[in-house]
C-alpha positions as a Markdown table, in Angstrom:
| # | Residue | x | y | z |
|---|---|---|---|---|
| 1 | Unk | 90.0 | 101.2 | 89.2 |
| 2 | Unk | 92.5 | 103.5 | 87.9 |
| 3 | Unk | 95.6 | 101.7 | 86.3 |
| 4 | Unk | 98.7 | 103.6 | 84.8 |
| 5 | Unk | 100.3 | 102.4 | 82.1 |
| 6 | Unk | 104.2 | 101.4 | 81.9 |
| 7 | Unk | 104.3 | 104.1 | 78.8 |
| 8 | Unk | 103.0 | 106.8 | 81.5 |
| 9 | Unk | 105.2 | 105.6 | 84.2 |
| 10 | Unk | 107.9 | 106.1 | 82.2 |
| 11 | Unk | 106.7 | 109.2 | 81.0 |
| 12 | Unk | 106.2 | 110.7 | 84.6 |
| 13 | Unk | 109.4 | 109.3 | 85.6 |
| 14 | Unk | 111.3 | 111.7 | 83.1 |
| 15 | Unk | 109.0 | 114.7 | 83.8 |
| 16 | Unk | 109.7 | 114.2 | 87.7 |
| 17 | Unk | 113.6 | 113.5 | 87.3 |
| 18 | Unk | 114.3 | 115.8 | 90.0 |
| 19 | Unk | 111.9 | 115.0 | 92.6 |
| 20 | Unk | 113.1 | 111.6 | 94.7 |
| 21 | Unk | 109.9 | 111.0 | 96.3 |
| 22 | Unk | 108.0 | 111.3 | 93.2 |
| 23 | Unk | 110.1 | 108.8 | 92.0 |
| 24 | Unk | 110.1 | 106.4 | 95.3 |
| 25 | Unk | 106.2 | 106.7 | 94.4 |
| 26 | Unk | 106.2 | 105.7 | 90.7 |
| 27 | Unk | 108.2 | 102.8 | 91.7 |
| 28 | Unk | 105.6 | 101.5 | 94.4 |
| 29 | Unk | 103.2 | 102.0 | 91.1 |
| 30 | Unk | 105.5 | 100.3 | 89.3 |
| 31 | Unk | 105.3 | 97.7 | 92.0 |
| 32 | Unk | 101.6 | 97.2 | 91.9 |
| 33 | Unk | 101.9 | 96.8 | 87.8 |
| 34 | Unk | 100.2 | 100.2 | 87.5 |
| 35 | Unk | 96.9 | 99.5 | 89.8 |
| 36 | Unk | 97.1 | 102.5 | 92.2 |
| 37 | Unk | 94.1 | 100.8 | 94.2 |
| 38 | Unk | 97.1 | 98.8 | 95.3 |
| 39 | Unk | 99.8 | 101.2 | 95.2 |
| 40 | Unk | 97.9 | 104.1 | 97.5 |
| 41 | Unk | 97.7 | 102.1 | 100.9 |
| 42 | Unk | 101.1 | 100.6 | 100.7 |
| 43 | Unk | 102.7 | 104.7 | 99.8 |
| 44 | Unk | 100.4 | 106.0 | 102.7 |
| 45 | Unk | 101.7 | 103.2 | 105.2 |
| 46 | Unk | 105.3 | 103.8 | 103.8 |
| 47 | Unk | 105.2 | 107.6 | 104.4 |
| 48 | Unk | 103.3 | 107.1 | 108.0 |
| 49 | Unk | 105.9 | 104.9 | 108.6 |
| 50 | Unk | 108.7 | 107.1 | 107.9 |
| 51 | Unk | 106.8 | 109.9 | 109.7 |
| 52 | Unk | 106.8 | 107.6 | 112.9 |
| 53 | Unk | 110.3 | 107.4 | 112.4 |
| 54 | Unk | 111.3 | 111.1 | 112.1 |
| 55 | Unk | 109.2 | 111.3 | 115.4 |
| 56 | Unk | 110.8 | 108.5 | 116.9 |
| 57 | Unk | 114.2 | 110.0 | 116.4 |
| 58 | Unk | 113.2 | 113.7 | 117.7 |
| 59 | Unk | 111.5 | 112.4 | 120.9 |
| 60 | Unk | 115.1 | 110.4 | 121.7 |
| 61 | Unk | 116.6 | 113.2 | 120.9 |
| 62 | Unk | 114.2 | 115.3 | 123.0 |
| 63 | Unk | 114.9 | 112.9 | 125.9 |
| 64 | Unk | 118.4 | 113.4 | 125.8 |
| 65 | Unk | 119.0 | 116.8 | 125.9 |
| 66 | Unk | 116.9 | 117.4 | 128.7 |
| 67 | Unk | 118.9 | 114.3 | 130.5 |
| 68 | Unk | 121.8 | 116.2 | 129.2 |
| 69 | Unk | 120.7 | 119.7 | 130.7 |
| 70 | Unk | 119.5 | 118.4 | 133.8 |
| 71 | Unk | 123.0 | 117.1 | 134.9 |
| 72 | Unk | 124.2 | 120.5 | 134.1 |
C-alpha cells in the first residue's frame, strides 16, 4: 500500500500548478487521506465517466447533424 504524505501532496501540488487535472487528481488523493489504493479506482471511474460523457455529447451531436442534413 502506497500512501502519500500531506507534505508531498503539497509538494506536487506546487510543482503541478499549471496542470488542472493533475490537480483534480491530487485532490481525489487528498480525498482518500493519501492511500492511492483508494484514490486510483475512484480517478479511473471519474475519468471513464467523463470519457462517457464527451462521447455522449458527440453522438447527440452526431445525430443531429445528420437529422439536420437529411431535411436539407
Amino acid at each position: 500500500m502506497i500512501i502519500v504524505t500531506p507534505e508531498e501532496i503539497s509538494q506536487f501540488r506546487s510543482q503541478l500548478a499549471d496542470n488542472p487535472q493533475a490537480l483534480v487528481a491530487l485532490d481525489t488523493i487528498e480525498e482518500c487521506e493519501g492511500y492511492l489504493d483508494d484514490a486510483v479506482p475512484l480517478l479511473v471511474m471519474r475519468e471513464t465517466a467523463q470519457e462517457a460523457i464527451w462521447r455522449s455529447h458527440l453522438l447527440f451531436r452526431q445525430s443531429h447533424l445528420s437529422i439536420w442534413r437529411s431535411q436539407l
